[in-house]
C-alpha positions in Angstrom: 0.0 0.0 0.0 1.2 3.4 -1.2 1.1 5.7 2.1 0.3 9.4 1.9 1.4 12.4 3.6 -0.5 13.0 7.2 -3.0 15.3 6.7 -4.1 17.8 9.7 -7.5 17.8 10.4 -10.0 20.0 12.3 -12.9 18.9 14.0 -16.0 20.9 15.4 -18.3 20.0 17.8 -15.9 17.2 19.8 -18.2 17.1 22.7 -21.4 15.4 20.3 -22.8 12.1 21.3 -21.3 10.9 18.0 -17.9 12.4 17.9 -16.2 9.5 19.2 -17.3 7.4 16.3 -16.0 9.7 13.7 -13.0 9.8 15.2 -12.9 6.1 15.9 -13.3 6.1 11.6 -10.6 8.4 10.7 -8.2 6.3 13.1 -8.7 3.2 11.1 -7.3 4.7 7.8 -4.4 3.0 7.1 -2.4 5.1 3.8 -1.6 7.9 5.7 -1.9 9.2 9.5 -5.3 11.9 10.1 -4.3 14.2 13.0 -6.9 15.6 14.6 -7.3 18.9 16.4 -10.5 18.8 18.0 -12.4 22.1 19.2 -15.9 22.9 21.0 -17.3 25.7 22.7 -18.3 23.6 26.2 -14.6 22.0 25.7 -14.2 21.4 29.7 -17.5 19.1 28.7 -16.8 17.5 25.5 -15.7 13.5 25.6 -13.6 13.8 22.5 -11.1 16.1 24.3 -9.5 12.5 25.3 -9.8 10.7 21.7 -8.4 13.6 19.4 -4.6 14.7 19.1 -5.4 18.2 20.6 -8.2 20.6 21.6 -9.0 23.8 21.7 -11.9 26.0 23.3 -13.8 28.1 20.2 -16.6 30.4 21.0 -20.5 29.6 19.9 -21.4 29.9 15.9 -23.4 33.5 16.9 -19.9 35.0 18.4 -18.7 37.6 15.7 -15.4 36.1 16.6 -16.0 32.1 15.9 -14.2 32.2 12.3 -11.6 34.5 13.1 -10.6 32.2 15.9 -11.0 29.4 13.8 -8.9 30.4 11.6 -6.4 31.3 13.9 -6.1 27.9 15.1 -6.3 26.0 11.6 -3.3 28.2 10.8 -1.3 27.9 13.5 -2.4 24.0 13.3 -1.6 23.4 9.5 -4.9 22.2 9.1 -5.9 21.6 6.2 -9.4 20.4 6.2 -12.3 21.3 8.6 -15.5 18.7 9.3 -18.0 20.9 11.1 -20.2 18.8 13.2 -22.3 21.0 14.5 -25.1 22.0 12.3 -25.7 26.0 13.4 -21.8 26.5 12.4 -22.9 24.8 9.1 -24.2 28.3 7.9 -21.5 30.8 9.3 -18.5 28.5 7.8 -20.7 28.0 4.7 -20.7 32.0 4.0 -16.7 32.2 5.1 -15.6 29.2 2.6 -14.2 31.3 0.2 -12.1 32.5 3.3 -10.4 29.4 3.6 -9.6 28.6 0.6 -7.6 31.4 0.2 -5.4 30.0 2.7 -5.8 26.1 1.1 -7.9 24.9 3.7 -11.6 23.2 2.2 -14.4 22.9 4.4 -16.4 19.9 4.3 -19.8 21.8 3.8 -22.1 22.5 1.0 -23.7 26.0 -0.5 -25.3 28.4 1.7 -28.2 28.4 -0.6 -28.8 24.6 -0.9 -28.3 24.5 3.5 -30.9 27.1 3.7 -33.4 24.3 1.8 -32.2 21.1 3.3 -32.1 22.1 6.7 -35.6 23.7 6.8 -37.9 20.4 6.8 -40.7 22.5 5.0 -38.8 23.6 2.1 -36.8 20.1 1.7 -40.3 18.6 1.4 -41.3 21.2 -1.1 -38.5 20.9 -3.0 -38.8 16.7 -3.0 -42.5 17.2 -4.0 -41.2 18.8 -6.7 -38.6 16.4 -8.1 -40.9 13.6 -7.3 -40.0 12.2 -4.0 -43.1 11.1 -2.1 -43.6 13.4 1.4 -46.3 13.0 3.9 -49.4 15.4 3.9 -48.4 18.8 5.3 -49.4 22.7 6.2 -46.8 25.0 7.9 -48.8 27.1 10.0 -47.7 30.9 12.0 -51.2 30.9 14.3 -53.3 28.6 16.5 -56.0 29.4 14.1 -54.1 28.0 10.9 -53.0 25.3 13.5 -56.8 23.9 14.1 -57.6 24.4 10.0 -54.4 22.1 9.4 -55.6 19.5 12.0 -59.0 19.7 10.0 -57.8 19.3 7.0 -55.3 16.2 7.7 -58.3 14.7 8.8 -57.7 14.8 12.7 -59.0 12.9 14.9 -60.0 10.1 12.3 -56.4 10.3 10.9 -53.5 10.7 13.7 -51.3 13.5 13.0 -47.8 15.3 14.4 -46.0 18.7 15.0 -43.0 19.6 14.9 -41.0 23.0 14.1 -39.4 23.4 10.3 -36.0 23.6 11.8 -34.8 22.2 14.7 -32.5 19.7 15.8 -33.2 16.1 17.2 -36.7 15.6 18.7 -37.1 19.4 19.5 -40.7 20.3 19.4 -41.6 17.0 17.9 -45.1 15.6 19.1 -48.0 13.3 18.0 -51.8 14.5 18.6 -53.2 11.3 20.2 -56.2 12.0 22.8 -56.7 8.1 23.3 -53.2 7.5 25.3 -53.9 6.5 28.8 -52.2 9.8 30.7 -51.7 8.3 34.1 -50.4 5.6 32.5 -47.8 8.1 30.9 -47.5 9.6 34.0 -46.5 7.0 36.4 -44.7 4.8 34.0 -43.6 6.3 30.7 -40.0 8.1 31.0 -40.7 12.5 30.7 -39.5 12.1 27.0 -43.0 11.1 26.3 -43.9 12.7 22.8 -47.7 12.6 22.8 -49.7 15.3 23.5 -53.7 15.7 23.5 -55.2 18.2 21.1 -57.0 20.2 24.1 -53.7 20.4 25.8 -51.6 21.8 23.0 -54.6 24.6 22.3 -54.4 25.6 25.9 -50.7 25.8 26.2 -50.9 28.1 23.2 -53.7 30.0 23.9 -51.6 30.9 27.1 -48.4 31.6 25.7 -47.1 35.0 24.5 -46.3 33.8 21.3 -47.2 31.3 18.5 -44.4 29.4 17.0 -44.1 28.6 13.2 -45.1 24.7 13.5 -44.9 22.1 10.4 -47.9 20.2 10.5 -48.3 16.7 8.8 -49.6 12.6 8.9 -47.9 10.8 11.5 -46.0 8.5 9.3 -46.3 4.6 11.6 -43.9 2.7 9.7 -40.4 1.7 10.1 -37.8 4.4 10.1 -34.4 5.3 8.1 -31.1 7.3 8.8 -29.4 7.4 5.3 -25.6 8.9 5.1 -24.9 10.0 1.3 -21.5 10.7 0.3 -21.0 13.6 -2.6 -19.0 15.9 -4.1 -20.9 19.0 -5.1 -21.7 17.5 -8.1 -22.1 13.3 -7.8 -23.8 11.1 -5.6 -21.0 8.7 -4.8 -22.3 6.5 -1.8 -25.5 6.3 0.0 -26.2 4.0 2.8 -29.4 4.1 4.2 -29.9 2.0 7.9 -33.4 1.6 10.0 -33.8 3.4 13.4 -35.1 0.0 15.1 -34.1 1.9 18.7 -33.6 5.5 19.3 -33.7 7.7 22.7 -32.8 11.4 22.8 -33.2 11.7 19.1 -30.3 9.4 19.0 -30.1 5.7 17.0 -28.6 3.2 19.8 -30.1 0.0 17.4 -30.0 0.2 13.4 -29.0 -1.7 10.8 -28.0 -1.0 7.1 -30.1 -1.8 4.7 -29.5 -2.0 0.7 -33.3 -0.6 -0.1 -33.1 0.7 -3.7 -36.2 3.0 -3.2 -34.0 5.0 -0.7 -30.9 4.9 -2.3 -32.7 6.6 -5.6 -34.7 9.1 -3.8 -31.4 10.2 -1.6 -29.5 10.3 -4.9 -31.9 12.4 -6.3 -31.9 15.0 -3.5 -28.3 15.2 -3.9 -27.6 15.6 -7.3 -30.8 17.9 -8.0 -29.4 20.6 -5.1 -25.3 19.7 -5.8 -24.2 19.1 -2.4 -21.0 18.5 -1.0 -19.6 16.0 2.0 -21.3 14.2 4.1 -25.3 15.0 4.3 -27.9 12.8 6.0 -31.2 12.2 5.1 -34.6 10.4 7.5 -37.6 8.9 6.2 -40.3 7.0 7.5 -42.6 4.4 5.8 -46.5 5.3 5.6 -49.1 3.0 6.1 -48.7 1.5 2.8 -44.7 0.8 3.2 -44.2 3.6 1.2 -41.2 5.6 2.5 -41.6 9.4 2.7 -38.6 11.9 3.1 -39.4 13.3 6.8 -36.0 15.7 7.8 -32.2 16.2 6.9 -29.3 16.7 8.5 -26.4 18.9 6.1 -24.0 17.2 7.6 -22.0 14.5 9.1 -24.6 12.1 11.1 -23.2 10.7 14.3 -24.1 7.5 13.9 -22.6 7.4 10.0 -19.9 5.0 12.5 -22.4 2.2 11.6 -20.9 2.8 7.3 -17.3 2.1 8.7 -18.6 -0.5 10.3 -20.1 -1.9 7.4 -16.9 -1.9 5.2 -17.2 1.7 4.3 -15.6 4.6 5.7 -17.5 7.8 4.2 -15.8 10.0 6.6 -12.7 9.7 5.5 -14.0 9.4 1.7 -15.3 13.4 2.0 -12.0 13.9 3.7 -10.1 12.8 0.6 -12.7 14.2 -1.7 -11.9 17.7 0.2 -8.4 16.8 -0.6 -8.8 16.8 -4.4 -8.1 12.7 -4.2 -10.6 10.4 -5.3 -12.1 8.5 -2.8 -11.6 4.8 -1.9 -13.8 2.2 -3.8 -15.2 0.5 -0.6 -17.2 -2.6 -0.6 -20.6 -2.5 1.8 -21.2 -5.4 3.5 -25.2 -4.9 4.2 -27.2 -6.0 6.9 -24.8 -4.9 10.0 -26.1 -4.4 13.2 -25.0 -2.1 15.7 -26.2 -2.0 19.4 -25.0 1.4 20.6 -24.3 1.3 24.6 -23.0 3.3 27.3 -19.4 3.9 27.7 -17.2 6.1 29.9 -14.0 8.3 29.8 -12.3 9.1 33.0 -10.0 12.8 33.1 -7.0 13.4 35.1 -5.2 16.4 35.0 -6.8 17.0 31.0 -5.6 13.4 30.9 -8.1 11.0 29.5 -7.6 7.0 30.4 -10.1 4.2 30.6 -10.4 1.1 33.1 
């Protein structure tokens, strides 16, 4: 094997509940050594302080200062690629990218424009009506009034429906309108991450609030669920690996499996080439009554649990990584059908000193 030069990489967003499994993929390349320098605005907090080369403490994607210091470090670093994952930095690095390549560094991120569509859930399902992706039913609505039309119109209560804002992250805001789940039942023995609501409760909590949030409205898809990591380069589709969400808590898969469903892999394809983007961009969809899945959300960017692709044979992480490079990227083979069973593990600090027993 022909080995390449190190390459010095920088890494947002260290302290994510799926950081360690990126950086557990970029440790297992084996032409050339990935050093990482890691950086996160909670850094005393963040788990992959111990697992990357070096850290660093950046402020918040708001702060006028975040790319300045940025680039501060990537140049006193020699970095010369940054993985953002952290999707509100997605944005400000997105606008700046024309900054960094002036000083040869490429950001794995894709246009400001095409971010603004993906990570809105409303306008992604627009634009896949449009190219002929199925969606579920929807309304976006800006008033309880519009809220109680939408409900009418899905068909509620004969048909169940959910909520959930057109951008937000995880399972923010998400809830299903269901007036026949036993609520002591919830009460006493459901967990507080409980995501059904009744009707009459959501209208009072809006009639009493100060404000009325923009909500996406839709049919509660009840089918089986998909993460899908796509690999592309601003122009292709290369790879796209789509894996069911058999278990998930916190908005987080802990049991999935990849799956080679054609259906999937066109539909993802199809997002990607139609809107040209670049790196490593995630997709969800859920399967409707009839099996048929529907496009539900993306995530722009580098999924945490994309751990479950190396896993399976292939490494997409470091594939945009080498693709940000200007180097075609490795011809991996997919084993399908892997399991993962994601579980708890810990990391023990002394002295900013990371060890495990």
């Amino acid at each position: 094997m022909k080995y390449l030069a190190d390459v010095k990489l920088l890494m947002t967003g260290i302290g994510a509940p799926g950081a360690p499994g990126i950086i557990k993929s970029l440790r297992r390349i084996k032409e050339r050594k990935i050093i990482i320098i890691g950086v996160d605005s909670n850094l005393e907090g963040a788990i992959g302080t111990g697992l990357v080369d070096k850290s660093y403490s950046i402020p918040q994607a708001d702060n006028l200062n975040f790319i300045h210091e940025v680039i501060a470090i990537a140049k006193k670093e020699g970095v010369k690629v940054i993985l953002p994952l952290v999707t509100k930095e997605l944005f400000v690095f997105s606008k700046a990218k024309s900054d960094f390549d002036k000083i040869g560094i490429t950001v794995i991120v894709s246009n400001y424009e095409k971010l603004n569509i993906i990570n809105n859930k409303y306008s992604l399902m627009v634009h896949c009506k449009n190219i002929g992706i199925p969606i579920p039913e929807i309304k976006l609505v800006n008033s309880l009034e519009e809220f109680r039309d939408a409900c009418n119109i899905l068909g509620y209560p004969r048909n169940t429906i959910c909520f959930k804002p057109p951008i937000s992250n995880g399972l923010r805001g998400f809830r299903i309108i269901n007036d026949t789940e036993d609520k002591m039942n919830n009460l006493i023995n459901e967990k507080p991450n409980n995501v059904y609501i009744g009707y009459d409760e959501f209208i009072n909590i809006a009639k009493d609030s100060s404000f009325f949030p923009q909500l996406l409205v839709m049919e509660y898809l009840p089918g089986k669920e998909y993460s899908v990591d796509t690999l592309c380069d601003g122009k292709r589709c290369i790879q796209v690996i789509p894996r069911t969400r058999d278990k998930i808590k916190m908005g987080i898969s802990f049991v999935g499996t990849t799956v080679k469903d054609s259906r999937i892999m066109e539909f993802s394809s199809k997002i990607v080439e139609s809107l040209k983007l670049f790196g490593n961009v995630g997709f969800q969809f859920r399967e409707d009554e009839k099996g048929i899945p529907k496009i539900i959300e993306s995530n722009p960017r580098v999924q945490g649990t994309i751990v479950l692709c190396t896993a399976s044979g292939y490494n997409m992480v470091y594939n945009a990584v080498k693709i940000a490079l200007g180097e075609e990227p490795i011809n991996y083979i997919v084993n399908w059908n892997v399991k993962m069973i994601r579980y708890w593990d810990e990391l023990y600090f002394v002295d900013g000193r990371a060890f495990r027993f």
